[in-house]
VOPAGU-2260 file (C-alpha; in pm, 1 decimal, decimal comma):
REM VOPAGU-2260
SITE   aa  ch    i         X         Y         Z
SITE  UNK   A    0    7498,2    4661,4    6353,5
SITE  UNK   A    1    7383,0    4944,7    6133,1
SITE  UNK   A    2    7150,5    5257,9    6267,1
SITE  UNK   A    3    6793,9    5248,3    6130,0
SITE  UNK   A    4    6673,8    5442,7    5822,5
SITE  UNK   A    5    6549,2    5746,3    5975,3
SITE  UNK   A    6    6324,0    5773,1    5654,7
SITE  UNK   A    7    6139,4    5515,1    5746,8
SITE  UNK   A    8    6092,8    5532,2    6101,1
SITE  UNK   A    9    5736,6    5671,4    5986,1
SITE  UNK   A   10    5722,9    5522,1    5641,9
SITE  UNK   A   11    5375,5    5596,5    5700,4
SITE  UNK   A   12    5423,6    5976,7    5684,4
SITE  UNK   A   13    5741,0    5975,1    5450,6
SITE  UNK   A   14    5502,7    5821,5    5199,1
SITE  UNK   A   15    5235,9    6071,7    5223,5
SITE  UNK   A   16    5511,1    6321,8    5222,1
SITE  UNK   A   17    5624,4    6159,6    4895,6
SITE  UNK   A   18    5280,2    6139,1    4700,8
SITE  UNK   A   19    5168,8    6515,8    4835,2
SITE  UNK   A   20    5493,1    6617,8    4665,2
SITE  UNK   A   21    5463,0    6421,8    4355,3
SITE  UNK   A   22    5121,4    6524,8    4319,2
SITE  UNK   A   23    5258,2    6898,0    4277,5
SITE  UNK   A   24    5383,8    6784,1    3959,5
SITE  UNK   A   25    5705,5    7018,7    3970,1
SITE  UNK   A   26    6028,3    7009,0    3782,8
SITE  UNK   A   27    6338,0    6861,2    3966,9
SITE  UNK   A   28    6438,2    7096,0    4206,4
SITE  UNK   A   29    6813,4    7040,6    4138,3
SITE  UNK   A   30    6823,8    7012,1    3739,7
SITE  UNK   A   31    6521,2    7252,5    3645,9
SITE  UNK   A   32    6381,7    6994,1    3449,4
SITE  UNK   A   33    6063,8    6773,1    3363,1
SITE  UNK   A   34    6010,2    6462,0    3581,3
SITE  UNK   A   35    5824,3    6196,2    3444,2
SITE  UNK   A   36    5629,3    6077,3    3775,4
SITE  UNK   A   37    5535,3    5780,6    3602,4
SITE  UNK   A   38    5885,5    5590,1    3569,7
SITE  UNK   A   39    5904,0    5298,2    3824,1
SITE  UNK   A   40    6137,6    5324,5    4110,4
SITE  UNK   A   41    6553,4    5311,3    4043,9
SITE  UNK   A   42    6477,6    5418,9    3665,7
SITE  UNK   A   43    6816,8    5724,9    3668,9
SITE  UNK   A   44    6526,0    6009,9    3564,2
SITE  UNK   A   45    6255,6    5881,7    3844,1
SITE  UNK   A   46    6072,9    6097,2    4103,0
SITE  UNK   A   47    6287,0    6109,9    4387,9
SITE  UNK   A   48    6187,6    6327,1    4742,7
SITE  UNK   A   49    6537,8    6526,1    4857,4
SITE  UNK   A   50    6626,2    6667,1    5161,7
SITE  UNK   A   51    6736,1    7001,9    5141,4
SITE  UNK   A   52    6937,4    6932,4    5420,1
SITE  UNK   A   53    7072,1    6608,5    5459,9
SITE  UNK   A   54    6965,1    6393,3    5711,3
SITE  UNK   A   55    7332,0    6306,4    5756,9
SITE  UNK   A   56    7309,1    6645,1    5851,1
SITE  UNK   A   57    7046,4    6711,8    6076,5
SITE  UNK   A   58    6794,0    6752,0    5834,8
SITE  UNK   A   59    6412,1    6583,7    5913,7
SITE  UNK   A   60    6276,8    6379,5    5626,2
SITE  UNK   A   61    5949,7    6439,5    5756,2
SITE  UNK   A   62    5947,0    6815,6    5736,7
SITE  UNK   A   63    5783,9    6888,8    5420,6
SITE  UNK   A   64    6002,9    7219,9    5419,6
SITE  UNK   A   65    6290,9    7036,3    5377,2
SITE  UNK   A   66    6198,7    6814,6    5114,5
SITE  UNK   A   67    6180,2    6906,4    4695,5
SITE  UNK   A   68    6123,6    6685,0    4416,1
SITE  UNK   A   69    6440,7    6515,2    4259,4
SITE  UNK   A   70    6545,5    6323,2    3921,3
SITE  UNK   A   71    6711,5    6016,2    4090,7
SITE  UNK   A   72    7057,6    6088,9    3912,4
SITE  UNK   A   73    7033,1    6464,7    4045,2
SITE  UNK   A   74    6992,0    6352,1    4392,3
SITE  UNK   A   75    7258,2    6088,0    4347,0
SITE  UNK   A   76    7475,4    6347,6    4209,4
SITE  UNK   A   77    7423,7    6623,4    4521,4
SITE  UNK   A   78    7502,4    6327,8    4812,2
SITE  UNK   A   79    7527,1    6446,3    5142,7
SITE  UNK   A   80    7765,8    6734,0    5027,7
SITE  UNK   A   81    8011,5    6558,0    5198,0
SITE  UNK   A   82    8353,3    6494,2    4989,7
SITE  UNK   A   83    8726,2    6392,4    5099,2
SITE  UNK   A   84    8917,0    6681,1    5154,7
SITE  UNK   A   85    9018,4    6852,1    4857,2
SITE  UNK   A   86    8848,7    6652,1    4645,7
SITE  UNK   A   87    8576,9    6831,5    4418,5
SITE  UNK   A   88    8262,5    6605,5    4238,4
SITE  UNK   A   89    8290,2    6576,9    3846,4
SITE  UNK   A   90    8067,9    6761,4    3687,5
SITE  UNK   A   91    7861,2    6477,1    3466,6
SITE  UNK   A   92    7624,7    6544,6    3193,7
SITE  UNK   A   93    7199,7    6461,6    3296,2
SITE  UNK   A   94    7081,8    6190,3    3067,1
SITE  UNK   A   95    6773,5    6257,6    2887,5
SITE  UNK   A   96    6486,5    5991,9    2866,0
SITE  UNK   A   97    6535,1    6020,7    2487,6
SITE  UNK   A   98    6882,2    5869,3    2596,2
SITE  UNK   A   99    6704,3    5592,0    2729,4
């Protein structure tokens, strides 16, 4: 049996969380760049709401200073920081919604 998606224990309060963030309008924490609050979910330059530190890793998704806004690829491409030993993540290029 899987463990429970500590996110949404309290969807409840993970979604305010998530629109009291998104409100703030800020740039992806990770990349530096615009996000486009308006793309629908699973879209690769969508809003996403990152932990700063993993909840894999003790971090609290509820906390709101340990969340930051996130292009969906960016916070794809951080993980959990966790990698197989000696092995190092590729450094990809960010698509651009004019790639789109």
């Amino acid at each position: 049996m899987s463990k429970p998606n500590p996110r949404r224990a309290n969807g409840s309060r993970r979604d305010k969380l998530r629109r009291r963030v998104a409100a703030l309008g800020l740039p992806c924490a990770l990349c530096g760049k615009p996000i486009d609050y308006s793309l629908p979910a699973g879209h690769p330059m969508s809003y996403e709401l990152d932990e700063i530190v993993p909840v894999s890793r003790g971090g609290s998704p509820l906390d709101p200073r340990n969340v930051q806004p996130a292009h969906r690829s960016c916070n794809q491409r951080k993980g959990d920081g966790r990698r197989a030993p000696g092995r190092q993540s590729a450094t990809l290029p960010l698509p651009h919604s004019r790639e789109w």
